[in-house]
C-alpha positions as a Markdown table, in Angstrom:
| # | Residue | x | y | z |
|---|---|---|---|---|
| 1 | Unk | 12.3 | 6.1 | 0.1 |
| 2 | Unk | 13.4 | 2.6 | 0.3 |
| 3 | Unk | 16.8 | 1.8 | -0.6 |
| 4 | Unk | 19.3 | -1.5 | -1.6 |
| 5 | Unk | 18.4 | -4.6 | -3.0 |
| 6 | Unk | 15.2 | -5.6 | -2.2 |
| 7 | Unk | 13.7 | -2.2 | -3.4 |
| 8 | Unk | 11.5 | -3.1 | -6.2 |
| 9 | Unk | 9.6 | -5.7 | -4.3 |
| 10 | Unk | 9.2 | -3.6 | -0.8 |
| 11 | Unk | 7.7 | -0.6 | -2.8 |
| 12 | Unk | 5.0 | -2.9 | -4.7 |
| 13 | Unk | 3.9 | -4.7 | -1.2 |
| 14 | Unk | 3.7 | -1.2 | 0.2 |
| 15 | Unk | 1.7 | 0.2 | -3.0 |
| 16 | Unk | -0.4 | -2.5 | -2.8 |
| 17 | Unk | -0.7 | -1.8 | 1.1 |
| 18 | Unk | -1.2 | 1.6 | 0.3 |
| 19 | Unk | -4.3 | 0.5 | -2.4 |
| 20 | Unk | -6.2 | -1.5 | -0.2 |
| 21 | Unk | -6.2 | 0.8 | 2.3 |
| 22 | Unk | -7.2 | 3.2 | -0.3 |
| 23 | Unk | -10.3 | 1.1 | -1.3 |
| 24 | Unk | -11.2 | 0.8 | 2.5 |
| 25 | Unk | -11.0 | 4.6 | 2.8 |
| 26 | Unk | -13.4 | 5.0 | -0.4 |
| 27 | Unk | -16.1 | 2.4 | 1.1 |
| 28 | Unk | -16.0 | 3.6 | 4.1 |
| 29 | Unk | -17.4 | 7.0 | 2.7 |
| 30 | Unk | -19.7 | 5.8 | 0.1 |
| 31 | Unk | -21.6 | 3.9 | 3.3 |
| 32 | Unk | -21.6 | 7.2 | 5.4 |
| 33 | Unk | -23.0 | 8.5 | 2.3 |
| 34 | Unk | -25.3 | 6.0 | 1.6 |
| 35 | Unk | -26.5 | 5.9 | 5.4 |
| 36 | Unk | -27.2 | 10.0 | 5.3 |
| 37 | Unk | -24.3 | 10.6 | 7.1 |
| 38 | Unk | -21.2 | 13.1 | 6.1 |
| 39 | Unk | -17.9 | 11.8 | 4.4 |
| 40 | Unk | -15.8 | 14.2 | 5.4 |
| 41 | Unk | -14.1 | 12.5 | 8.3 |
| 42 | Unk | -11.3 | 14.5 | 10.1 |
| 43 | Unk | -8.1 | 13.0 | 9.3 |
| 44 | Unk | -5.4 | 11.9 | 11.6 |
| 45 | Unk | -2.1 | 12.9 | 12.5 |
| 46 | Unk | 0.6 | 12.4 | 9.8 |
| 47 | Unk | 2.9 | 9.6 | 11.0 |
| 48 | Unk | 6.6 | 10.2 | 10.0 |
| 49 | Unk | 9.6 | 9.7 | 11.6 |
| 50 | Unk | 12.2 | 10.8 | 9.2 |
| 51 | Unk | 13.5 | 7.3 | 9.2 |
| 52 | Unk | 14.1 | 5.9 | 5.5 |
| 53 | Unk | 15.5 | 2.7 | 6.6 |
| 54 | Unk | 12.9 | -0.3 | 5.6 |
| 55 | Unk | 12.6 | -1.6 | 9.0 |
| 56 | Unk | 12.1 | 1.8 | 10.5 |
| 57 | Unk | 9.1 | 2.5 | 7.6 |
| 58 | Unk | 7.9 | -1.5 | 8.7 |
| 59 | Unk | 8.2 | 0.1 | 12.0 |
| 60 | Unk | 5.7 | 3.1 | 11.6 |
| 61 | Unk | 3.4 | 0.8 | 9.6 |
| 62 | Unk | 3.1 | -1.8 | 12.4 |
| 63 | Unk | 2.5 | 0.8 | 14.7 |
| 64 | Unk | -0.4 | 2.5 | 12.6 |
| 65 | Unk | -1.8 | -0.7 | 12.2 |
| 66 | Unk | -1.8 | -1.1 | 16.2 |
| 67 | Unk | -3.5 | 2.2 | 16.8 |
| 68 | Unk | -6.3 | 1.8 | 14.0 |
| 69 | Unk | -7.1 | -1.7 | 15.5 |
């Protein structure tokens, strides 16, 4: 839920984001497959803050990104 001016171009970085990330996921399990292994990885926690103010959703992403590295 991003809001104000700069909405059109903040969504399409994020869906691209969000694409690439996507595309990582699907690798990822197609050479856990391909190795013999299982692709049904647990998922993580759900990170949401309730914020909907762009630097607060920046916020959560930067801190994902932190976590997964």
């Amino acid at each position: 839920m991003v809001y104000r001016y700069n909405r059109i171009p903040i969504i399409s970085w994020i869906r691209e984001q969000a694409t690439g990330s996507l595309a990582h996921a699907q690798e990822a399990g197609e050479l856990i497959a391909h190795l013999g292994g299982h692709s049904s990885l647990a998922i993580g926690p759900l990170l949401e803050t309730q914020q909907h103010v762009i630097g607060e959703i920046l916020r959560e992403s930067l801190g994902h990104e932190g976590e997964v590295l």
